[in-house]
N, C-alpha and C positions, 0 to 999 in steps of 0.2 A: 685796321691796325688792332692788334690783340692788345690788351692793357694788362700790366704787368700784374700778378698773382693778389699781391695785397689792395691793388685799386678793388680787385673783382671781389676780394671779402668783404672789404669797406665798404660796395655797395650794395652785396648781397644781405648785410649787416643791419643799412637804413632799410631795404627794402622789408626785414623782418621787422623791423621795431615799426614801421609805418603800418606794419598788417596786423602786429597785434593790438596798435593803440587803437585800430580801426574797429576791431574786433572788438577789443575792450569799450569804447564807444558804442557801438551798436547794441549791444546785449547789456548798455545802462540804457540808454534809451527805450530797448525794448523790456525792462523789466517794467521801469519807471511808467511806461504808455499802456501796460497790462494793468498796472495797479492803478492806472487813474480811470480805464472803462470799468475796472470792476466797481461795485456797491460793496465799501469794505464797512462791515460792522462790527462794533467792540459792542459783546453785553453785559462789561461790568467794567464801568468806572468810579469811585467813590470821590468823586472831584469836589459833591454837593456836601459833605459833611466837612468834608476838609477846607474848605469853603468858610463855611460860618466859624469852623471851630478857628481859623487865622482872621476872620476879617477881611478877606480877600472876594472879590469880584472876576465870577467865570469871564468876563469880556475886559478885565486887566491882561495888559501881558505880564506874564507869573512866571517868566523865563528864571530855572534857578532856585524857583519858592516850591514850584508844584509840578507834578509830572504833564498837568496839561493844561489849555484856558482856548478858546475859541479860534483865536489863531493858531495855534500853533497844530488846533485839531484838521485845519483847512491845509497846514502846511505838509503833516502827515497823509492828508487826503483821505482822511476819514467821514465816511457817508455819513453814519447813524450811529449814534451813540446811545445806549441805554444807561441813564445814570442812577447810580442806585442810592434809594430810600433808605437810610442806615442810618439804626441805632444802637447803642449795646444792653444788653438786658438791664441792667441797672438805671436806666431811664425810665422816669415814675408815670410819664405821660407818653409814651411809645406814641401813642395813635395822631396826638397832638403834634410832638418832636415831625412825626412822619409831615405833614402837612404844610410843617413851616418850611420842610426841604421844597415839598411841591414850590409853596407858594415863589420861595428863591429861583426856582428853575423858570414859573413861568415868567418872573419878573424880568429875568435872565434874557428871557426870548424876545419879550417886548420891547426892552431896551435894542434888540439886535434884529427886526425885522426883515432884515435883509441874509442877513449870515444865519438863523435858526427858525425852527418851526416845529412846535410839538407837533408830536406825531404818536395816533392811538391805533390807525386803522394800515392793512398795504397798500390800501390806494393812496394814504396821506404820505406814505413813506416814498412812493415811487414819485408823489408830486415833489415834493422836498430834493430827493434827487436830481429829477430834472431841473427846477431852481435851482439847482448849486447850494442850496443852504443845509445847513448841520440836521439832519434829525434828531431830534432829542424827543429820548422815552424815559420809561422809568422801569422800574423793578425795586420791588422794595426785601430789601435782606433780611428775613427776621419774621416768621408768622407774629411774633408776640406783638406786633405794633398792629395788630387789628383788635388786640382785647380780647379775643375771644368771640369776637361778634361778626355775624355774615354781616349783618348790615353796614359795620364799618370796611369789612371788603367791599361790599358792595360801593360804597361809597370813593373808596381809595381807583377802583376799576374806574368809576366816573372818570376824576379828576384825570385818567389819565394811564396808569398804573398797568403794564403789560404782561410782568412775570411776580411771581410771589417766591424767594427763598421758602423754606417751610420751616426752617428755623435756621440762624446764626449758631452758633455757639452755644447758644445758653439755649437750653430744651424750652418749650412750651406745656402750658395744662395738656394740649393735643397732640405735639408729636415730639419726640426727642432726639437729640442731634447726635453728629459726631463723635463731638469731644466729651458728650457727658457719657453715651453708650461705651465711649473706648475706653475712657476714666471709672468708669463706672462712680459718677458721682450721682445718680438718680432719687438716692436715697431710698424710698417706698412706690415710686414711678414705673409701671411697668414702661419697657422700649416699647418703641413701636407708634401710628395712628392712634387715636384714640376712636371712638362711635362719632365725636365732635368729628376728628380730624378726619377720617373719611367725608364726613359733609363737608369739609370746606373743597376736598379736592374735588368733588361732584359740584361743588359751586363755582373754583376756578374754571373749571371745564365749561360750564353751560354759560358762564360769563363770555370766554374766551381769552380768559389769564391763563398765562403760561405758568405749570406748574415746573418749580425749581428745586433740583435735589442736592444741591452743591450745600455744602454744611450738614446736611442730614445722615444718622445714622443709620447705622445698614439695616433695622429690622425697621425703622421710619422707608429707606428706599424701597425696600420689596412690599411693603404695606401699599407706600403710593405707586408705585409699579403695575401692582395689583390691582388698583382702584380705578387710577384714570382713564378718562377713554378716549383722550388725545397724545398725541405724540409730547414728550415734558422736553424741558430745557437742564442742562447744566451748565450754568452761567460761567465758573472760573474753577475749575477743578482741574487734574492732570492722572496717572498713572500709579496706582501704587505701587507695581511690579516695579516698576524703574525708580518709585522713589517714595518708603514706604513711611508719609506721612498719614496722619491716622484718620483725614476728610479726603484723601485720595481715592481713586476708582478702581477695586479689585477686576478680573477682569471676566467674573461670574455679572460684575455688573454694569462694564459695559457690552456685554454680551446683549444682556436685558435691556439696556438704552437703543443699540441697533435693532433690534426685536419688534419695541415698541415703533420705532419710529425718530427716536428724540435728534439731539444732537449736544455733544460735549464740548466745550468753549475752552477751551486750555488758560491754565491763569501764568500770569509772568513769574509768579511769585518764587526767588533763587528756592526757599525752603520747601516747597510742591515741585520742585524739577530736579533738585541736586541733593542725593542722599548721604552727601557730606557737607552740606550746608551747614546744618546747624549745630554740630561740630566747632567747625569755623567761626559761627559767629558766637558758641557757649564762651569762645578764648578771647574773642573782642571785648565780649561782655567781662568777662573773668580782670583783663589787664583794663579797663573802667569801672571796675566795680565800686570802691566810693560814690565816684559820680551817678553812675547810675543809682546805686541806692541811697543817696539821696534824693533824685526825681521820684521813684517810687514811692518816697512818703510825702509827696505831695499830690501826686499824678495817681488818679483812679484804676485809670488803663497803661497794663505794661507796654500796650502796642506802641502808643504816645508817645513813652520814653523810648521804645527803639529808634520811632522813625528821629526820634530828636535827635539820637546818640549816632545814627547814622548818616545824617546829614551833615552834624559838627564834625565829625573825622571821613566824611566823604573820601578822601584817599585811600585812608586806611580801609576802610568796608566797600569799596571797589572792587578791592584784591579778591575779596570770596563772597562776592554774586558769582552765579553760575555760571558755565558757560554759554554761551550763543546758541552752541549746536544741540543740547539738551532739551530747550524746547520744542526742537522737532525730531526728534528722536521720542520724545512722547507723542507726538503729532504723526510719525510713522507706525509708530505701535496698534495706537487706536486703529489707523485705517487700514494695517495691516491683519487685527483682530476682527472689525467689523465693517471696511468699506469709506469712503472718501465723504458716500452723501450724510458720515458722523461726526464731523469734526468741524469747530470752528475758532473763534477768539475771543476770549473775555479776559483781559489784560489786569484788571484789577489795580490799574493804574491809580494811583494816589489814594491808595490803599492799602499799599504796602511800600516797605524798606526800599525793599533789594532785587529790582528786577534784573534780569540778566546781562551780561556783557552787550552792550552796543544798544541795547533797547534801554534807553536814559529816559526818552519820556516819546511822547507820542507822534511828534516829526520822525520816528525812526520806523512805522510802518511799513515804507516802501522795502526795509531790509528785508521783512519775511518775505516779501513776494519773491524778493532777490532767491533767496535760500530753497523757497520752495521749487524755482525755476532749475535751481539747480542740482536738486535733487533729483530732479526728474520727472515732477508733476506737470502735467499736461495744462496749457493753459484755461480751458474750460474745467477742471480740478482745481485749480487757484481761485476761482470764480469763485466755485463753491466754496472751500476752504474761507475765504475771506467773507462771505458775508452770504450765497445763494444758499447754503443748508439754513440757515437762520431765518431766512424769509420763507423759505418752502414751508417751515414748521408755526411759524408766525400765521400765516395763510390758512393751516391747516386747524391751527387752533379758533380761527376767526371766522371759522363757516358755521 
């Protein structure tokens, strides 16, 4: 018996909506089962300053307080984390400050012997994997927190310590950064290495620290460019073509980072991805301005009061975080300019405001695989992108 015209829609109807939910199912599943065989590594989280500076514990759940805490890095399905040694210039004991983070991290791990395990060498890192437990490294942001001294490098390498920023923000006696070559606030400073700051890169090298250019100004980048004779790291940087903030990567240099060897870690940060950010947020600023300026006459660091002023109107400064897709839209650029085996993730998480739409805090991982899957990247490309350019270069610095 033929069944009358509207039976046969009705079930031609279920039979679509059953193939796409099927569809839809399968291709979460298979993101989800991608992102859990890969080794995902984030090379900059600032979790440990933010840390001491609240009174909070990496092994609380900080759901709400912080972009991340141990669980929720297991929830995310995050391998290895590198957390960064950070302090701001204006720190009278840099070397000392750097140390008390260490000692936090290792406390951190001890307390958690099952869910973390520092980690200084690849072999330590691939045993960790295999455990299931967190990798935790270090990287510290900021040459100034060695003094001036190899031997306190040397000594931060011991403890642990895998990549070296060459400078934050605030220049060093040996090499000067972004913000002060872009500002030009150097004063009598030439840019650039110094005779010192060449030694130290010759000594990250022969150590087997990963030399860091992210913060560095551009006659410090082509100085250490110049110098090194392993492949470097860019911990949390992004594109300046696409978003011209003034510690972004022209693309004369990431030209020279594919060349060398390195790899560029893209940072979440809305204001390095979205060149109408900060726009957006001068008008947030502008409609709190009392507010704000009164935290500024107590509060040292402007950063402080953003992240404060952006969590109290969380709705409000929602609206202009960047979008989602902006992050890989700098992540197409690069490996469109110099190749897949350059590109990786340094999130920068609890370290900044305003990461992007849908990446809230570090459970939201699995979305870039998501993203990247649908882009088009091959899954042995997502491998890399998430964490194998990172360890090839880790490897390569540790022979």
């Amino acid at each position: 018996m033929k069944l009358p015209i509207h039976s046969r829609l009705f079930i031609s109807c279920c039979i679509l909506v059953l193939f796409l939910l099927h569809t839809a199912t399968a291709q979460t599943q298979s993101y989800k089962k991608i992102h859990n065989k890969a080794i995902v590594v984030d090379t900059h989280n600032d979790a440990l300053s933010t840390l001491i500076g609240n009174g909070y514990s990496f092994d609380q759940h900080l759901d709400g307080k912080t972009h991340s805490d141990v669980y929720r890095m297991k929830k995310g399905g995050i391998d290895v984390q590198i957390f960064s040694i950070f302090c701001g210039g204006e720190q009278k004991d840099p070397y000392n400050f750097a140390n008390r983070e260490i000692d936090t991290l290792y406390a951190t791990v001890a307390r958690n012997p099952n869910n973390m395990m520092i980690v200084k060498t690849p072999d330590q890192l691939q045993q960790a994997v295999a455990g299931k437990k967190l990798a935790a490294m270090m990287g510290v942001e900021g040459g100034h927190m060695i003094e001036n001294s190899l031997d306190k490098l040397d000594s931060l390498f011991n403890r642990g310590v895998r990549y070296m920023t060459l400078t934050w923000n605030n220049s060093n006696p040996w090499a000067t950064s972004a913000m002060e070559e872009t500002y030009d606030t150097l004063l009598h400073q030439p840019k650039g290495l110094s005779s010192f700051g060449k030694q130290v890169v010759h000594r990250m090298n022969a150590l087997g620290m990963l030399v860091d250019l992210s913060h560095v100004g551009e006659k410090t980048f082509w100085d250490a460019i110049n110098t090194t004779t392993k492949p470097v790291i860019v911990s949390h940087s992004c594109v300046y073509n696409l978003c011209p903030a003034f510690r972004n990567l022209k693309d004369d240099q990431i030209k020279a980072i594919g060349k060398n060897g390195g790899v560029i870690h893209l940072n979440f940060y809305s204001g390095f991805l979205d060149g109408n950010y900060h726009k957006k947020s001068d008008a947030f600023t502008q409609r709190h301005k009392a507010e704000t300026d009164s935290l500024l006459a107590v509060m040292k660091e402007s950063y402080l009061v953003e992240e404060y002023m952006f969590k109290k109107y969380a709705a409000e400064t929602n609206e202009i975080r960047a979008p989602f897709n902006l992050l890989f839209d700098h992540l197409d650029y690069i490996v469109k300019l110099i190749g897949v085996d350059h590109v990786g993730l340094g999130s920068d998480f609890d370290g900044i405001e305003s990461p992007p739409q849908q990446l809230d805090d570090v459970t939201k991982f699995p979305l870039i695989t998501k993203e990247l899957l649908r882009r088009g990247y091959s899954k042995q490309d997502v491998y890399k992108i998430l964490g194998g350019n990172f360890i090839r270069i880790f490897e390569a610095n540790s022979l």
